[in-house]
C-alpha positions in Angstrom: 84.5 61.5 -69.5 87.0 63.2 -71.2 85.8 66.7 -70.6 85.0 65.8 -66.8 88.8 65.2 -66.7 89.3 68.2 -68.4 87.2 70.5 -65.6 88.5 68.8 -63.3 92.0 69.5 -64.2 91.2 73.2 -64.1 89.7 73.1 -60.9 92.3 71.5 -59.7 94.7 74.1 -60.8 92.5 76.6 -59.6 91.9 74.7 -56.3 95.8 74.1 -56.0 96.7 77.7 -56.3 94.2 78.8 -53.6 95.9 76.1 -51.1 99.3 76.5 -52.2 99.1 80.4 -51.9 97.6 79.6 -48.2 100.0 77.7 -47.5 102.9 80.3 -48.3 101.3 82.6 -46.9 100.8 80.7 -43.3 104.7 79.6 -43.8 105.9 83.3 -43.9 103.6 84.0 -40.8 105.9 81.4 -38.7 103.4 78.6 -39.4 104.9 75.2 -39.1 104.4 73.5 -42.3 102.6 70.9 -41.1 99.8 73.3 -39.5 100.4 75.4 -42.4 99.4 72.4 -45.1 96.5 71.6 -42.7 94.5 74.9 -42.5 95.4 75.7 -46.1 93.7 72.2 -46.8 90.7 72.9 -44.8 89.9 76.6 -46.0 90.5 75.3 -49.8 88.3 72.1 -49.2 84.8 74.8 -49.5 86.1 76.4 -52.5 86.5 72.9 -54.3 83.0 71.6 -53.4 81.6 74.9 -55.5 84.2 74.7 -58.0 83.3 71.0 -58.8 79.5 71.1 -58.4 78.9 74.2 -60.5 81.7 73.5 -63.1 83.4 70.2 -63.0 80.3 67.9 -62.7 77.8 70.2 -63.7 75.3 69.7 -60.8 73.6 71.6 -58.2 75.2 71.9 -55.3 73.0 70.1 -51.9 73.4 70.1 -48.5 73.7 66.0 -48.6 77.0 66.7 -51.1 78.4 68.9 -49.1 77.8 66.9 -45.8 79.7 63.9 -48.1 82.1 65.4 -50.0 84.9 65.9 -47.0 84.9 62.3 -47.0 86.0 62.3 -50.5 88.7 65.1 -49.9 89.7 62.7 -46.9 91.6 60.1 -49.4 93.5 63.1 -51.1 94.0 64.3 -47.2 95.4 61.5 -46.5 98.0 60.9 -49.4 98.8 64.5 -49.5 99.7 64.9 -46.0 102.0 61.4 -45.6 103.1 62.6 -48.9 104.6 66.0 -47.7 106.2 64.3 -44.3 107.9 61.5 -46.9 109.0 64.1 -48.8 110.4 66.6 -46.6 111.6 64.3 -44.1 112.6 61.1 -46.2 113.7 62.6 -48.9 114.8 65.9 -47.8 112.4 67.6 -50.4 111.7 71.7 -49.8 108.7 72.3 -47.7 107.5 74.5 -50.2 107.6 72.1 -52.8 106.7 68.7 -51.6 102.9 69.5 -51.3 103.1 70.3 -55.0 104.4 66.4 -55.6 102.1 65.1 -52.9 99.6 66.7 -54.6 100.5 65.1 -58.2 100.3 61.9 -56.6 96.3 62.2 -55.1 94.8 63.4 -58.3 93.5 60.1 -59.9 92.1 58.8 -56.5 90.6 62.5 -55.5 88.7 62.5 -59.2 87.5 58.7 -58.6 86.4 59.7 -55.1 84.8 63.1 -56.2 82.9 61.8 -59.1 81.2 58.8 -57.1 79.9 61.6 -54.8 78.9 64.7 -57.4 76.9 61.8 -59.5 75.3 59.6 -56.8 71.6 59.8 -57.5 71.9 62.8 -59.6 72.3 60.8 -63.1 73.6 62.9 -66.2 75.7 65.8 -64.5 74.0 68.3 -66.6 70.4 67.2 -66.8 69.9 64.8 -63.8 68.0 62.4 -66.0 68.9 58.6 -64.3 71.7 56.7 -66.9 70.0 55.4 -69.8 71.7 51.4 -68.7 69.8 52.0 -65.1 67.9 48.7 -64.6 64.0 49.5 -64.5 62.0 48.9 -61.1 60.3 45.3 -61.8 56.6 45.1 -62.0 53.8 42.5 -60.6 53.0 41.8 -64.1 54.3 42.1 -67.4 55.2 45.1 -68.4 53.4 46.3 -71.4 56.9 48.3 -72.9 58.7 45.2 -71.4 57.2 42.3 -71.6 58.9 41.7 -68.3 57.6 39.8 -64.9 58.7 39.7 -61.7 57.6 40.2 -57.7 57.7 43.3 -56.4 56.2 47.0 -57.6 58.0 50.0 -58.6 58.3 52.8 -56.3 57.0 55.8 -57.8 60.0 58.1 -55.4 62.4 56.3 -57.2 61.4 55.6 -60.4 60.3 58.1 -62.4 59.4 56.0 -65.3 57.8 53.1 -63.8 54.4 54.4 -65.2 55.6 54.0 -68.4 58.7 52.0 -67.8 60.2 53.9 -70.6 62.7 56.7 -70.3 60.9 59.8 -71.7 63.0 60.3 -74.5 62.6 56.6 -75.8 60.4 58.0 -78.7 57.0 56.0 -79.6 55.9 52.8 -78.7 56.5 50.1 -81.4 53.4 47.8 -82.2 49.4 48.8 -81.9 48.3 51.6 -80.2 45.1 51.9 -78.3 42.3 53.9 -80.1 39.6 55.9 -78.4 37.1 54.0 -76.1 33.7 53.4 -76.8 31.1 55.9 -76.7 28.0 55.0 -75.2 25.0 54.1 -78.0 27.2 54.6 -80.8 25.9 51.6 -82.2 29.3 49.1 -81.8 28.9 46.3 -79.2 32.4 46.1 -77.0 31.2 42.0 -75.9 31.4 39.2 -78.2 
């Protein structure tokens, strides 16, 4: 988790300094500053979904993310834009600096929001393998790697280990294994 934190820092920076250039540049065109932190926003919002698939989170970029992940820039909207009207108009801060502390204030809930959406479904951000802790698909009967029972089948979309019900990298399975089946007239009787 620590090295997610760490991407993301950068691409904040890196995502920062898009918008906060923007957002300069708009002021020095006559922009208002409220427009000006709006647009600036919006244009830097399509950078930052690349930025944080492809580096941060290390996962493929999808059409369903990127449909989803304006609703997780929309808390750091949000707090950034009441942020920059209490500061400029509460406490009198500089319109060109109070989207900086705005800013400093949305991180920890924009990396919360961002890192439910980048790993939903996906698993391990670098392989997409499901977590190892993921509770198995129950079976009819018990299951031979389990021993478990319960009521209703695996889905095979969904669970990708329910023929097994052992992640693939779990190694060999303890106890007897089955030998070869009967040949036909090789002399050994398979009834009692």
């Amino acid at each position: 988790m620590l090295g997610q934190i760490a991407r993301f820092a950068l691409t904040g920076v890196f995502n920062t300094a898009t918008y906060y250039g923007l957002y300069l540049l708009l002021l020095r065109a006559t922009v208002p500053y409220l427009a000006a932190h709006v647009l600036a926003f919006a244009v830097s919002v399509v950078g930052s979904f690349f930025a944080n698939c492809w580096f941060t989170w290390r996962t493929g970029p999808t059409w369903r993310k990127f449909a989803v992940f304006p609703l997780t820039v929309a808390a750091n909207f949000t707090l950034t834009t009441v942020g920059v009207c209490v500061a400029t108009e509460v406490l009198g801060a500089d319109n060109r600096t109070a989207p900086l502390l705005a800013t400093a204030l949305a991180v920890p809930v924009t990396f919360l929001a961002t890192r439910s959406v980048m790993l939903r479904r996906t698993g391990h951000p670098a392989t997409g393998e499901p977590p190892h802790d993921r509770a198995p698909h129950p079976t009819t009967t018990p299951h031979p790697a389990t021993d478990r029972h319960s009521t209703t089948a695996p889905h095979p979309a969904t669970d990708r280990h329910s023929a097994t019900g052992r992640h693939p990298m779990a190694g060999p399975q303890p106890g007897p294994q089955p030998g070869p089946p009967d040949k036909v007239g090789s002399g050994r009787s398979t009834h009692a």
